[in-house]
N, C-alpha and C positions, 0 to 999 in steps of 0.2 A: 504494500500500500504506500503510494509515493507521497510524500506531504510538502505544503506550500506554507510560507511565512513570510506574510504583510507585516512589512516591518514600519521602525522609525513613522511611525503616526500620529503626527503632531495633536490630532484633535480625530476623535474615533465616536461617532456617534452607535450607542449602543442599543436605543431604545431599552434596558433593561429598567427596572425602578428599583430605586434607591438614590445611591450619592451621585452627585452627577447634574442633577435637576432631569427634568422632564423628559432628557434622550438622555437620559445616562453615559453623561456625556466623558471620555476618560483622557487623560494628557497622557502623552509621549509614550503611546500603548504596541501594541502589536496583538496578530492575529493566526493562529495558525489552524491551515486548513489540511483535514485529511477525508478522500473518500467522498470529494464533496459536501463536506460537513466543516464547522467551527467545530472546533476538537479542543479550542485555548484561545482565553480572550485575557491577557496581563501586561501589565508595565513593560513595554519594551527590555529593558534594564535586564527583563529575568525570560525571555523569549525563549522556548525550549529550540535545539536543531531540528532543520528542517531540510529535507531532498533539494527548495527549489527558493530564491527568495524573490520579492520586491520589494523593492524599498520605494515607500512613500516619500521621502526625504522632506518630513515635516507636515505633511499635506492634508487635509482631512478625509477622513474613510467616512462612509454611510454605507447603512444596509441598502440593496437596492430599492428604486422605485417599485409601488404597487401600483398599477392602475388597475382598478376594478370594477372601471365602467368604460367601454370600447367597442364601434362598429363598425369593426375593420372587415367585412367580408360585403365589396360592394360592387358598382360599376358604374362608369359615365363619371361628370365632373358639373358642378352648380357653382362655376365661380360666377356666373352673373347673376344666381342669382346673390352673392354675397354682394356685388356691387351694387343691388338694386338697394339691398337693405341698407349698404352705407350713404344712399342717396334718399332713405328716408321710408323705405318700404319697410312696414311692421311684419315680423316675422310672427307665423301663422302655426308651423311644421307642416303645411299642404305642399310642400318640395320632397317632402320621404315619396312620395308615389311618383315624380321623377325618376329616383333612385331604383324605386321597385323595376320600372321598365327598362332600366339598363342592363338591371343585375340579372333579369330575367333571361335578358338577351345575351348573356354573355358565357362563356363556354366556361366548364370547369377552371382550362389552363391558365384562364384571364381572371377570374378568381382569386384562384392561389396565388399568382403572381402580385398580385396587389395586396393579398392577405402577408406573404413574407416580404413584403419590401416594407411594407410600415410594422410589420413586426421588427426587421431588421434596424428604421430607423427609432423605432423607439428602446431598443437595447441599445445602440448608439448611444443613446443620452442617459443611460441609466437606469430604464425597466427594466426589472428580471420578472416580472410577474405583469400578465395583462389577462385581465378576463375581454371576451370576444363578445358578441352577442351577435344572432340571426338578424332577421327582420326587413330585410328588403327582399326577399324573394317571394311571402304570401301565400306559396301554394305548396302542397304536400312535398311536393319531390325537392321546389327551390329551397323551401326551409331544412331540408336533412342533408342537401348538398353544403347547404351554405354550412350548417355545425358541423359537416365531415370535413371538412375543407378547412374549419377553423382547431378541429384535434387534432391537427396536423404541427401549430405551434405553442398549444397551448390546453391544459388541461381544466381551464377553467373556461368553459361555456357555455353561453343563457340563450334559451330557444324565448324571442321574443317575436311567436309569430303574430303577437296581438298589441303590434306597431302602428298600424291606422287599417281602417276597413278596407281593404282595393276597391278597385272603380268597377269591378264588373260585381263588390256585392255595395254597391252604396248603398240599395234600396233595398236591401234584406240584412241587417248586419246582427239579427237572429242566428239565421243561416249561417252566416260564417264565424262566430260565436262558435255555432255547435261544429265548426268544420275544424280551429283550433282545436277545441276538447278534444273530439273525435281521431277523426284520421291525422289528423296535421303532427299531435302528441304524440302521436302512438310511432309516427317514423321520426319524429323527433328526439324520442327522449333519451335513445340507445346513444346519441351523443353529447348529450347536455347534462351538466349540474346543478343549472339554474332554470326556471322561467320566470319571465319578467312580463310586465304590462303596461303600457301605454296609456294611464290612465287620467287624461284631461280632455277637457273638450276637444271636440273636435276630432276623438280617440276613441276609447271605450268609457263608459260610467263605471260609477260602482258596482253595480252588479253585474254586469257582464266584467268586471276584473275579478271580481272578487270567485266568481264563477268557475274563471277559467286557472285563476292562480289555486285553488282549491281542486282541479283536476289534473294539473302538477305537483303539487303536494302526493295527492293519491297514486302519482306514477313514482315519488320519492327525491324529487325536487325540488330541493331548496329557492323560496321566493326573494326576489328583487321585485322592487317598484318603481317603474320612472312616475317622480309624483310632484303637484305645485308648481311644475314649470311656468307654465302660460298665467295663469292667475289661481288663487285659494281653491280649495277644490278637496274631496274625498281620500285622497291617493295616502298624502303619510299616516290616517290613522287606520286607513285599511291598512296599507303596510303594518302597521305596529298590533293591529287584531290577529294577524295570519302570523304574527312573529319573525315576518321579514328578517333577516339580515341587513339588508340595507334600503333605504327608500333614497333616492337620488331626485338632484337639482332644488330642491325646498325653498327656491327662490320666493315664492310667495309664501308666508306661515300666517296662521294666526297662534294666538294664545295658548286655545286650545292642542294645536299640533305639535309647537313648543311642551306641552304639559304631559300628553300622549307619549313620545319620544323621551322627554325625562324620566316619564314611570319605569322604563323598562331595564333602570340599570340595576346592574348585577352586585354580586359582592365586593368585585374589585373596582365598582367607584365608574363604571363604564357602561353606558345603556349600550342593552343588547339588541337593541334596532340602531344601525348608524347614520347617520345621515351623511349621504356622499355629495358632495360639492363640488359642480364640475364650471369651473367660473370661462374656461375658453369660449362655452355656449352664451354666457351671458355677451365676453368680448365681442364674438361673431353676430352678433344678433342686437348689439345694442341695447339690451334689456338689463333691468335693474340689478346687482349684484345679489346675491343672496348675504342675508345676514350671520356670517359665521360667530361673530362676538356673540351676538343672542344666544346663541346654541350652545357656544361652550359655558359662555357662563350660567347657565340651567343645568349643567350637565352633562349633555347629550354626548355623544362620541361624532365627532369628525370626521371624515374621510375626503380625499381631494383626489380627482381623477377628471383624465381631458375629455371623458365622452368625443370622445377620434371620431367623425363622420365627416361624411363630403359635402353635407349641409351646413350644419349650423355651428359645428365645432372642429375644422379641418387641421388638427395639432396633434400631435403625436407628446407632447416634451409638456413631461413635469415640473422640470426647471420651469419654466413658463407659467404653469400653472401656481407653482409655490409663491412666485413674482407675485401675481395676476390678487393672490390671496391675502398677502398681505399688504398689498397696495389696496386693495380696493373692499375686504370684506374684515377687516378688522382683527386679521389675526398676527401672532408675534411669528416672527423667524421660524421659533423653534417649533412652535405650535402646527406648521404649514409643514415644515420640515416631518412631525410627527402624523400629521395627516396625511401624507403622501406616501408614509412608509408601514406606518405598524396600523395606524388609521384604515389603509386602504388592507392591508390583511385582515382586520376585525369585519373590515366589509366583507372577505370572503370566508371569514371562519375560519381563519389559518391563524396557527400561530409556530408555525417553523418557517415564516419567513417574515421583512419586515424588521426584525430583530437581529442583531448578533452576539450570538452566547451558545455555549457548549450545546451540542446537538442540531441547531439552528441548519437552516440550508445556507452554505455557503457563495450567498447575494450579495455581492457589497460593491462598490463605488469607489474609486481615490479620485479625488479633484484638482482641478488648476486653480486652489487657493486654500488658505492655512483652515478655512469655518466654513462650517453651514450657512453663517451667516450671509453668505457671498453669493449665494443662490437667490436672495431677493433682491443683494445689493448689487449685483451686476446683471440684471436680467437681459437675457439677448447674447447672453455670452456662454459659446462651447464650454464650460467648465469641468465636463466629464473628460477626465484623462482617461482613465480603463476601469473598465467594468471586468469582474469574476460572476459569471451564472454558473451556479452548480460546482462552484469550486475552480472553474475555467478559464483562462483569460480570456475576453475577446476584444 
C-alpha cells in the first residue's frame, strides 16, 4: 500500500470540531494519505514517512469542494437567453423546455461529452464531489439515459423527472404526474439516489410533489427539493415533512419556513433538512439573493452549491460561488468556506467526505495562497493549485 504526504501546510482547513474554530482550522500541519484515505492528520513537525511527498510550501489545504446541486446532463446553449435577462427580461424557468428539446435530440455521445467536460472543469477548480441530477429529457427512456450517462462520473444522482410539465402534457399534467410515479421511476431509479421536484409555480404544487417524492421514497430514494425559488410557496416545508435532506435555493422564506427548517436539528446542533444555497442562479437571473445570515442565525445548516445549468446558472466553480456568498448573502469567509465543503456533504448525507480526519476520503485542495480567506478575497482568480480525488493527484 503506497502512501502520500501533504506536507508543510501552512493553514489546513479540517472541518473537524473543536480547536480551531468552525473549520478546525490547524497551522503548519501535514496530511498523510494511504489507500485513498486520511490515515494522519498532525503538526507537520511530527509527519510520519511516506512513499511519495508534496509539499505545500506554506499554502492552504481544504477538503475538496461538494456540490450537491448540479444539471450537468444537457444539450443546446441559452446564452441569449441570459442576454435577454440582462436587458431586463424576468426570468420565469419556461427556458428548461428549450433545454428539454435539445437534450432530447441529442445522441448518447453528445451527452456524455458534455457531462465529463464540466465534470472535468469543475474538479479543475476543486470539486471532488458533484451530485448530477436528470430532468431535461421528460420521457421514460431520456430520463434513464440521462442518470446512466450521469453514473458514469459520479455516484451521487437525483432522477428529477418532475422538472416542468413538457409541452405535449400541458393540458393533462395529471397524466404525466402518474407517468413520473409510474413508468418514468421505475427505469429510473436503478440509477439514482435521489428524486427531486420542481416545486413552484409554474412547476408542480404540492400535491403533485408531495405525490411523486413519496413514490420515490417507496422505491428507496432519498428526497431533495428544488423549493422558494420564484417566490414563497409550499416546497421547504414539504421538504422538511418528507425529511428531505436538502430543500434548495430558499430564496424566498417566510417565518414560518425559517421555523420548519430550525425544528429539525439534530443532536449535534445541525438541522437535518439543509438548506442549499445556490446564489450563481440568483447572479444569472438577477433575482434577489437569498438570505443566508437568517438561516444561520436560526440555526439551520447551510449548504452552497452552483446548480450548473445552461439556463439560469451556467458555473461550474465554487470558488465563485463562496465569492458570490459572502459578498452578497451575509455570510463570513469561513462560514461559505464550511458550506461549500462539509455543508454540501450534510446535503448528501455523507460524512466521509467534506472533512479531513482519519478515515475520511482522501478530497482535498492546496491553493495559490496562505487562507481560505483568499477564496472571497480574490474572486475571479484560479486559486486551485492541485486537487487529490481519492487520494490522486490530478
Amino acid at each position: 500500500m503506497s502512501s502520500l504526504l501533504v506536507d508543510d501546510i501552512g493553514e489546513l482547513v479540517t472541518n473537524v470540531a473543536g480547536a480551531g474554530g468552525p473549520l478546525g482550522v490547524r497551522r503548519r500541519a501535514a496530511v498523510l494519505v494511504e489507500d485513498g484515505e486520511v490515515a494522519w492528520v498532525g503538526p507537520a513537525a511530527d509527519a510520519p514517512a511516506a512513499d511519495r511527498r508534496i509539499d505545500a510550501a506554506g499554502a492552504a489545504v481544504l477538503p475538496g469542494f461538494v456540490d450537491s446541486h448540479a444539471h450537468l446532463v444537457f444539450a443546446g446553449d441559452r446564452a441569449a437567453e441570459f442576454a435577454a435577462r440582462m436587458a431586463g427580461e424576468p426570468y420565469t424557468g419556461g427556458g428548461i423546455r428549450t433545454t428539454v428539446g435539445a437534450t432530447r435530440a441529442a445522441s448518447d455521445g453528445e451527452l456524455r461529452a458534455t457531462v465529463r467536460r464540466l465534470h472535468a472543469e469543475a474538479l479543475r477548480q476543486g470539486t471532488t464531489t458533484i451530485e448530477i441530477k436528470s430532468g431535461y429529457g421528460l420521457t421514460v427512456a431520456d430520463e434513464a439515459r440521462s442518470l446512466r450517462i450521469a453514473t458514469e462520473v459520479s455516484t451521487e444522482t437525483t432522477f428529477l423527472g418532475a422538472h416542468v410539465v413538457p409541452a405535449e402534457y400541458a393540458a393533462r399534467p395529471d397524466d404525466y404526474v402518474s407517468l413520473v410515479c409510474g413508468p418514468m421511476l421505475a427505469a429510473a431509479a436503478p440509477y439514482a439516489r435521489w428524486i427531486d421536484v420542481f416545486c413552484e409555480r409554474g412547476a408542480f404544487d404540492a400535491d403533485h410533489a408531495r405525490a411523486i417524492l413519496a413514490c420515490g421514497q417507496a422505491m428507496g430514494l432519498g428526497v431533495r427539493v428544488h423549493a422558494n425559488q420564484l417566490g414563497p410557496g409550499p416546497g421547504v416545508r414539504l421538504g422538511v415533512e418528507l425529511g428531505a435532506a436538502s430543500v434548495d435555493h430558499c430564496t424566498h422564506l417566510t417565518d414560518a419556513d425559517v421555523d420548519a427548517l430550525a425544528s429539525t436539528t439534530t443532536d449535534d446542533g445541525q438541522s437535518a433538512t439543509v438548506a442549499t444555497l445556490l446564489p450563481g442562479a440568483e447572479f444569472s437571473t438577477r433575482s434577489p439573493y437569498p438570505d443566508a445570515r437568517r438561516l444561520l442565525d436560526a440555526g439551520v445548516t447551510v449548504a452552497l452549491a452552483t446548480d450548473c445549468n445552461p439556463g439560469s446558472s451556467y458555473t461550474s466553480s465554487m470558488p465563485f460561488c463562496i465569492a458570490l456568498a459572502v459578498r452578497e448573502m451575509g455570510m463570513t469567509p469561513a462560514e461559505a468556506v464550511w458550506a461549500a465543503t462539509a455543508g454540501g456533504a450534510r446535503a448528501l448525507r455523507r460524512d466521509d467526505i467534506g472533512v479531513l480526519r482519519p478515515g475520511a476520503r482522501a478530497d482535498l485542495i492546496i491553493l495559490d495562497a496562505p487562507s481560505h480567506l483568499h477564496l472571497a478575497y480574490r474572486p475571479g482568480v484560479p486559486l486551485v493549485r492541485q486537487v487529490l480525488h481519492n487520494g490522486v493527484p490530478r
